[in-house]
C-alpha positions as semicolon CSV with decimal commas, in nm:
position;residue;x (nm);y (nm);z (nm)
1;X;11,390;8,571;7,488
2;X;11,692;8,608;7,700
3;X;11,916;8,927;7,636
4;X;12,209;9,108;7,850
5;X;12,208;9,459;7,860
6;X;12,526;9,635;7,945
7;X;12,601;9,971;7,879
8;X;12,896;10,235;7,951
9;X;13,218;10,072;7,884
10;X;13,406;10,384;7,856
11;X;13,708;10,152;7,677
12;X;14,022;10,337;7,723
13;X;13,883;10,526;8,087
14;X;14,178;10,646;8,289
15;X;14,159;10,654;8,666
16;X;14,321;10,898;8,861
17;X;14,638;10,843;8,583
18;X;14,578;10,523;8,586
19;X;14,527;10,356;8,261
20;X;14,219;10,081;8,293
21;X;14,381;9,960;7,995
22;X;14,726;9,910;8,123
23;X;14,637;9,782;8,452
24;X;14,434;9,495;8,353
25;X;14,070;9,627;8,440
26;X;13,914;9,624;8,147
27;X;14,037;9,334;7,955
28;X;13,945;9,130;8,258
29;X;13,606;9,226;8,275
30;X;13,586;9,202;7,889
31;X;13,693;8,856;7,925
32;X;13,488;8,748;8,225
33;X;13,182;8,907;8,049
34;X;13,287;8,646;7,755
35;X;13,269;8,346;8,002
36;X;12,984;8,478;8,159
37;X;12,789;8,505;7,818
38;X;12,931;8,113;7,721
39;X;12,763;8,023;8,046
40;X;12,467;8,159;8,035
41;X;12,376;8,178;7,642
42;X;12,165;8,485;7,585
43;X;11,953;8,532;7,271
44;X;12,103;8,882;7,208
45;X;12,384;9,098;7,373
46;X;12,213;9,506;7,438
47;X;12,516;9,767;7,434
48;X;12,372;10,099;7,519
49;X;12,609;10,367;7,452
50;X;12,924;10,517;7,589
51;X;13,150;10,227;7,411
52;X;13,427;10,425;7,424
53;X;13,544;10,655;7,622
54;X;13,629;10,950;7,388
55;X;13,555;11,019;7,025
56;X;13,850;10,951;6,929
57;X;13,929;10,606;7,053
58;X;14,296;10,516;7,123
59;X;14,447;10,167;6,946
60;X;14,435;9,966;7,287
61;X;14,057;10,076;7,334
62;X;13,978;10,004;6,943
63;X;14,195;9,618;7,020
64;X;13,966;9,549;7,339
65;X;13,615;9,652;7,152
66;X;13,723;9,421;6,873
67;X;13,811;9,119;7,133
68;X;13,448;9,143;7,275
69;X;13,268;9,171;6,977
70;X;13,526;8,875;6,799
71;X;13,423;8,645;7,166
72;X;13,027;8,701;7,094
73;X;13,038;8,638;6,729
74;X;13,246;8,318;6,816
75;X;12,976;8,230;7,060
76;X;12,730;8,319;6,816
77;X;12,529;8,564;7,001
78;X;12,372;8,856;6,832
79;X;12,450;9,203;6,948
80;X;12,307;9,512;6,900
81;X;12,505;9,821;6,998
82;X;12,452;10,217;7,003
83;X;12,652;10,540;7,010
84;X;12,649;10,746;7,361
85;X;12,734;11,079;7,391
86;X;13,128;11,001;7,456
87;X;13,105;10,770;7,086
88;X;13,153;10,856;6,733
89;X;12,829;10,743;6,566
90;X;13,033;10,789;6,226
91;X;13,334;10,572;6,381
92;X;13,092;10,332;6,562
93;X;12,895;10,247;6,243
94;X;13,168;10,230;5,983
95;X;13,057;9,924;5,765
96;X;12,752;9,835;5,998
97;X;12,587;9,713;5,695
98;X;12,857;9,499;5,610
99;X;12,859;9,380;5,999
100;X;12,535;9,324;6,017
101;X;12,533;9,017;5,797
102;X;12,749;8,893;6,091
103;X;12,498;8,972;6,345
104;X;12,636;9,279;6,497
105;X;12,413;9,565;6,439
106;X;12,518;9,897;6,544
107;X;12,287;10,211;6,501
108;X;12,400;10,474;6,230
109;X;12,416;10,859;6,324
110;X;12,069;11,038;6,265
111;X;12,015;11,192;5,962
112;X;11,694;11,246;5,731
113;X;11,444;11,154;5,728
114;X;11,510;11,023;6,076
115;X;11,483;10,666;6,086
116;X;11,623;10,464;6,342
117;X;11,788;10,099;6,279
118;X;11,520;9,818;6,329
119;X;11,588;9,466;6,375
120;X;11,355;9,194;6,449
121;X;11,458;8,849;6,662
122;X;11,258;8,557;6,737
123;X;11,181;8,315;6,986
124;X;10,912;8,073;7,033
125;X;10,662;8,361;7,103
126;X;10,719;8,541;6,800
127;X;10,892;8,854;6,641
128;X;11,094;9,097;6,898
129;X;11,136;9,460;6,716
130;X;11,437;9,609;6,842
131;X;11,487;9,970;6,788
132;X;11,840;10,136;6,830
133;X;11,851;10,500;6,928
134;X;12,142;10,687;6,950
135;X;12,233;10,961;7,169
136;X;11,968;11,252;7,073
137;X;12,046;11,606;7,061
138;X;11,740;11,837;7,016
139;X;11,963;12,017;6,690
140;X;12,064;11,707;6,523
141;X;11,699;11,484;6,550
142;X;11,576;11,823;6,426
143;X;11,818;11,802;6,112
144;X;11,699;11,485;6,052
145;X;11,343;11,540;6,109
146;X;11,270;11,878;5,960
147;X;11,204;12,045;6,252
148;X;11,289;12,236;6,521
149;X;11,313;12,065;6,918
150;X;11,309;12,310;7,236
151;X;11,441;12,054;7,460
152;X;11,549;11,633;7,516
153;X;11,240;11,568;7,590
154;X;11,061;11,678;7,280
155;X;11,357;11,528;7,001
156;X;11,331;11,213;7,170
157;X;10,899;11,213;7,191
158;X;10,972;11,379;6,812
159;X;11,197;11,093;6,664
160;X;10,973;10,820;6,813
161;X;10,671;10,945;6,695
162;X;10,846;10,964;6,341
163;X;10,922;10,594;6,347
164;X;10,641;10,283;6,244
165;X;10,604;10,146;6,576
166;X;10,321;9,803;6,571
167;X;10,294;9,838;6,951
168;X;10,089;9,555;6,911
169;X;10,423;9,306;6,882
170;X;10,713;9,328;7,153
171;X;10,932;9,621;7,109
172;X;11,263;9,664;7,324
173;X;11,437;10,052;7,252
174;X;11,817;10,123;7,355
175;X;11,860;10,427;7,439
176;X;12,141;10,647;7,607
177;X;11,941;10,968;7,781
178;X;11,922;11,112;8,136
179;X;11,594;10,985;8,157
180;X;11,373;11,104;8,471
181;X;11,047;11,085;8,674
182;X;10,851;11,387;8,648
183;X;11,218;11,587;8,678
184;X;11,367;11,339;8,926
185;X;11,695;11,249;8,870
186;X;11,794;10,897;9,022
187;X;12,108;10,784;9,171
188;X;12,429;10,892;8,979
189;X;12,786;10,766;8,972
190;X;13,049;11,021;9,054
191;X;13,246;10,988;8,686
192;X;12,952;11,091;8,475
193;X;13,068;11,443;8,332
194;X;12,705;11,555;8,236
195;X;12,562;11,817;8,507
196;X;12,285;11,678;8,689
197;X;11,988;11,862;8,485
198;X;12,076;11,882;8,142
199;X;11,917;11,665;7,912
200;X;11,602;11,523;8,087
201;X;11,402;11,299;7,907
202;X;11,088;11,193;8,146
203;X;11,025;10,846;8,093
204;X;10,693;10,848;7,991
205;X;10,880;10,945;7,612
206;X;10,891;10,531;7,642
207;X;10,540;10,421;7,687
208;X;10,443;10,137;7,504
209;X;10,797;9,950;7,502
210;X;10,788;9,643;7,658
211;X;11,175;9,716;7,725
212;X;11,372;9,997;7,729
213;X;11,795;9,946;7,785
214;X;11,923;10,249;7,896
215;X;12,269;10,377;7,918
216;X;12,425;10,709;8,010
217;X;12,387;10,739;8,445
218;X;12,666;10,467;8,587
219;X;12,424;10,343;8,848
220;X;12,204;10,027;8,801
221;X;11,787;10,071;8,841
222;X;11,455;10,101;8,674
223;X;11,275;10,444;8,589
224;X;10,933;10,503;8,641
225;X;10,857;10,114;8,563
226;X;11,065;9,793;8,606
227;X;11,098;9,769;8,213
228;X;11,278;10,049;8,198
229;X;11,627;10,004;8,325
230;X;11,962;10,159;8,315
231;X;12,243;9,864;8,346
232;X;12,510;10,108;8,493
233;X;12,901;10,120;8,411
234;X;13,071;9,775;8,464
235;X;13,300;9,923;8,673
236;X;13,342;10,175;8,924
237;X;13,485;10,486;8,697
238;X;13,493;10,727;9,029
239;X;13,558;10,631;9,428
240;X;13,173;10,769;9,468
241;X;13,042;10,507;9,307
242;X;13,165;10,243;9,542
243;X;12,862;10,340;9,780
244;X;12,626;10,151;9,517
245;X;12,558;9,779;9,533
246;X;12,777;9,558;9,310
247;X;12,808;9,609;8,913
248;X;12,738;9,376;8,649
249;X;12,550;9,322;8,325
250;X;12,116;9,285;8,414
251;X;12,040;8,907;8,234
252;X;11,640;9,078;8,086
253;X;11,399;8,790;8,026
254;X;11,130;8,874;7,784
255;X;10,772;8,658;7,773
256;X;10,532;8,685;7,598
257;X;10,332;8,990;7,493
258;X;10,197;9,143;7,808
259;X;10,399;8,930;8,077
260;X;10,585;9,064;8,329
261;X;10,966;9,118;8,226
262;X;11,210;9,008;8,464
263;X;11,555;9,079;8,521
264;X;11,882;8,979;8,743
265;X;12,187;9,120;8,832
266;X;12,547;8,917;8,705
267;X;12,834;9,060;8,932
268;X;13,128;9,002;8,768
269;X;13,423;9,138;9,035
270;X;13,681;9,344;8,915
271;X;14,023;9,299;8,921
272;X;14,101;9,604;9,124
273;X;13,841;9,696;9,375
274;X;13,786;10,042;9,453
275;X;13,746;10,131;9,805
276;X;13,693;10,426;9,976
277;X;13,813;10,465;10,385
278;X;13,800;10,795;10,600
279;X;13,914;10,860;10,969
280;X;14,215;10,971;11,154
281;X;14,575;10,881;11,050
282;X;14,646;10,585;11,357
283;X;14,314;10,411;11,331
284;X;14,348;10,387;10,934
285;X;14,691;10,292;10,943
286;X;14,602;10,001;11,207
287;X;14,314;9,894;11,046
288;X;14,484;9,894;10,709
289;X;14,756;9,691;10,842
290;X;14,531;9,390;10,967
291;X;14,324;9,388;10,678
292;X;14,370;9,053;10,402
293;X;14,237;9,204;10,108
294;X;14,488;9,237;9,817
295;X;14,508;9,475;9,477
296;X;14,273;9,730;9,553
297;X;14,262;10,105;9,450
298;X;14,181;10,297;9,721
299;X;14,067;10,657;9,813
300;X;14,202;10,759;10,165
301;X;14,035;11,093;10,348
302;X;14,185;11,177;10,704
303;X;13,995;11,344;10,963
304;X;14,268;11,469;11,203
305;X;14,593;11,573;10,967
306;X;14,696;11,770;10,661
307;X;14,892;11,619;10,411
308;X;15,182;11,589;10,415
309;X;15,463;11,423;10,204
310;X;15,579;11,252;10,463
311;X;15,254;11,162;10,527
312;X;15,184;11,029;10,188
313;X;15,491;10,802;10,166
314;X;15,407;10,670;10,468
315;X;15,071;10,521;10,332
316;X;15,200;10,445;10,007
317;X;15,413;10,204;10,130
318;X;15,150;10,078;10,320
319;X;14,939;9,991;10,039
320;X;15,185;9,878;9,797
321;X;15,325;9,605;10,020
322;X;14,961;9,456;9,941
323;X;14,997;9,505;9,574
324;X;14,719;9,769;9,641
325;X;14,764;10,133;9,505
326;X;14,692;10,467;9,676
327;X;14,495;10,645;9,405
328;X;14,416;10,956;9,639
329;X;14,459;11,096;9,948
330;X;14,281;11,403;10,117
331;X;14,211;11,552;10,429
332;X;13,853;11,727;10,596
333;X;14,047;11,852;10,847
334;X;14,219;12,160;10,662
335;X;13,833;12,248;10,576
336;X;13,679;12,180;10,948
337;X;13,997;12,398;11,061
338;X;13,913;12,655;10,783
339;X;13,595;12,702;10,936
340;X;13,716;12,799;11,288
341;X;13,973;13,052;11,144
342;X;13,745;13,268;10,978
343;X;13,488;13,326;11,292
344;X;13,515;13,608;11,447
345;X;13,676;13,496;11,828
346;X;13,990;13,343;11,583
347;X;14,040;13,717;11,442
348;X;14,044;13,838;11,747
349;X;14,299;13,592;11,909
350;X;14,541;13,525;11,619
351;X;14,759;13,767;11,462
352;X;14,728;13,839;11,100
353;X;15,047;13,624;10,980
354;X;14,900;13,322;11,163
355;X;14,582;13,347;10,974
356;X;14,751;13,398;10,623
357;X;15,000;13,121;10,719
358;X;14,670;12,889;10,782
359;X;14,520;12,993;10,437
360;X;14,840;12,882;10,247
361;X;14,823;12,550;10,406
362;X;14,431;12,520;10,310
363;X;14,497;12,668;9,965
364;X;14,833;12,398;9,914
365;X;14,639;12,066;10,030
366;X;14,793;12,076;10,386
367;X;15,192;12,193;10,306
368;X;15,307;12,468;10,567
369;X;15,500;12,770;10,463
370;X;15,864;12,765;10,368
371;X;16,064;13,032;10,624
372;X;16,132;13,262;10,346
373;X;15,746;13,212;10,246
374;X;15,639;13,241;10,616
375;X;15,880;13,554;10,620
376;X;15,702;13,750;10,344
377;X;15,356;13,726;10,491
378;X;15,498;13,845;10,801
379;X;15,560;14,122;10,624
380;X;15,239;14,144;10,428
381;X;15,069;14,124;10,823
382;X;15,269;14,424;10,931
383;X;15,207;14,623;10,608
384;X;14,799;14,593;10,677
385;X;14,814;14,644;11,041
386;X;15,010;14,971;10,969
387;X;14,692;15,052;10,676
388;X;14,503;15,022;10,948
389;X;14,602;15,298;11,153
390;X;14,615;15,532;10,811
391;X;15,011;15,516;10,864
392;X;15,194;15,442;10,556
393;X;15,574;15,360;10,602
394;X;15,839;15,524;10,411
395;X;16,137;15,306;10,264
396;X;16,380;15,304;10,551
397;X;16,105;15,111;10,755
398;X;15,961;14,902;10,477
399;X;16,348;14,782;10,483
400;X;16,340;14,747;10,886
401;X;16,053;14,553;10,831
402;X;16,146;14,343;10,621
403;X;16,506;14,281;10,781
404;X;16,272;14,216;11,119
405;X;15,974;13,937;10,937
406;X;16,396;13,766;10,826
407;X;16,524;13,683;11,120
């Protein structure tokens, strides 16, 4: 049996402001992912979680779900979906029955007695049981199980156990968990908002499958075993995630009962690249300028300069006469330079208005002082070095002060 497994869509995601929606992203990978799936004819499409990327889905997100799901019911492929954490298993599920006539099979929110959608497949080897689980919380598998959970780890051990498993034929799970190796976290994409941590589920919870489709971490790689698998997010939701190899759906071939499972990457490029470039200002800005490569959104971090507007416009205009977009800009330097002014040797050779001057810059991403601004820590400095010789001024030379940090 052939099946893609995809997971974390996040339809509606916003980058930086950006609207994945509005600029194109997603509806071009939803409709490469179509073509993909007319060339290559799976048995069954896996969706594991995180279809949306809020509860509450916005119309344009709702419009581009219904597109991919319309494309693999016109193709005629079978597709079985869960809720992640960011989903609405109430919205998700809304006449699943109904769909499932159709051959889209979504799994309903947990509830008593805890029984999770099953449905069987076959091929020429037989019956494939597929069993969709959807995001577990310890309190709500408890609700449905009648019982309380201490952790992840024991609702998800809990529910399984509570299901009618014949290990004995091929059984595939989806699942959406932070699932681990002996506490181990693996690689993680910089847009997932769970802390690293929270909601381990060790992946021995899924002996016994002879697949499991994970969602949930926006990286792509096995667990513990190469059965069990996250996909990762189709795109790069987060300018850390360009460090990991390319993204795409994992084409899972399952044998027969005891054969190895094998699997393969399908890239599918997006529209907008994400790309990430650090150094100082005049190397960037000459490399940038010789470079081919069009409609990108890119992450810029100098090494040498604060921001500055100027700055800024200055590489804006860069990128946009490539059709690319500056998504951010940033500067190390500030921090390296925050560093120095706090040892000791730079208190002892700069004055105090010099060294609150050079925290407003660090604490305004790189903008100097105004003169009036300048001119009122001037007179903070003189106010402490006067505390520090126990003298307090009276009024007439606060004024003089003051009139003196104005000039």
């Amino acid at each position: 049996m052939k099946m893609i497994h995809l997971s974390d869509l996040h339809l509606g995601k916003s980058l930086h402001g950006i609207s994945l929606l509005d600029s194109g992203d997603q509806p071009h990978w939803v409709e490469a992912f179509l073509k993909l799936c007319g060339s290559r004819r799976p048995d069954a499409v896996l969706i594991a979680g995180d279809i949306y990327d809020r509860a509450a889905p916005g119309g344009g997100a709702v419009e581009l779900l219904s597109r991919l799901l319309t494309g693999l019911r016109e193709l005629e492929i079978p597709v079985l979906l869960i809720p992640g954490n960011h989903d609405s298993p109430q919205r998700l599920s809304f006449v699943s029955g109904l769909l499932s006539r159709q051959g889209l099979h979504i799994a309903p929110p947990l509830k008593a007695p805890g029984t999770l959608r099953r449905v069987t497949l076959e091929d020429e080897y037989g019956p494939v049981d597929f069993w969709l689980m959807p995001y577990v919380f310890p309190a709500l598998a408890g609700e449905a199980l009648g019982r309380e959970f201490r952790d992840y780890d024991a609702a998800v051990r809990g529910l399984l156990a509570a299901q009618e498993i014949d290990f004995s034929r091929r059984n595939v799970l989806l699942a959406h968990q932070n699932v681990t190796v002996g506490g181990r976290e693996g690689e993680r994409g910089g847009s997932e908002s769970m802390v690293g941590g929270v909601g381990q589920v060790d992946c021995s919870a899924f002996d016994g499958f002879d697949y499991v489709a994970l969602g949930h971490i926006h990286a792509g790689y096995a667990v513990g075993r190469p059965e069990l698998r996250y996909a990762g997010s189709p795109l790069c939701y987060h300018f850390n995630e360009t460090r990991q190899a390319a993204k795409g759906p994992l084409l899972v071939e399952l044998g027969p009962k005891g054969a190895a499972v094998l699997t393969e990457l399908l890239p599918i490029p997006p529209l907008h690249p994400l790309r990430a470039v650090e150094g100082d200002y005049e190397s960037l800005r000459a490399a940038e300028a010789e470079r081919t490569e069009r409609q990108e959104f890119v992450s810029v971090t100098l090494t040498d300069r604060r921001v500055t507007p100027e700055l800024t416009e200055a590489l804006r205009r860069l990128y946009d006469l490539k059709g690319s977009l500056l998504m951010e800009l940033r500067s190390t330097w500030q921090e390296s330079d925050a560093r120095g002014d706090l040892n000791a040797a730079a208190l002892r050779e700069q004055g105090l208005a010099e060294l609150f001057a050079g925290f407003y810059a660090r604490r305004s991403g790189g903008t100097e002082p105004e003169p009036e601004e300048l001119a009122l820590l001037r007179t903070a400095a003189a106010l402490a070095e006067r505390a520090d010789t126990g003298a307090e001024p009276e009024a007439e030379q606060m004024d003089a002060l003051i009139k003196e940090a104005l000039k």
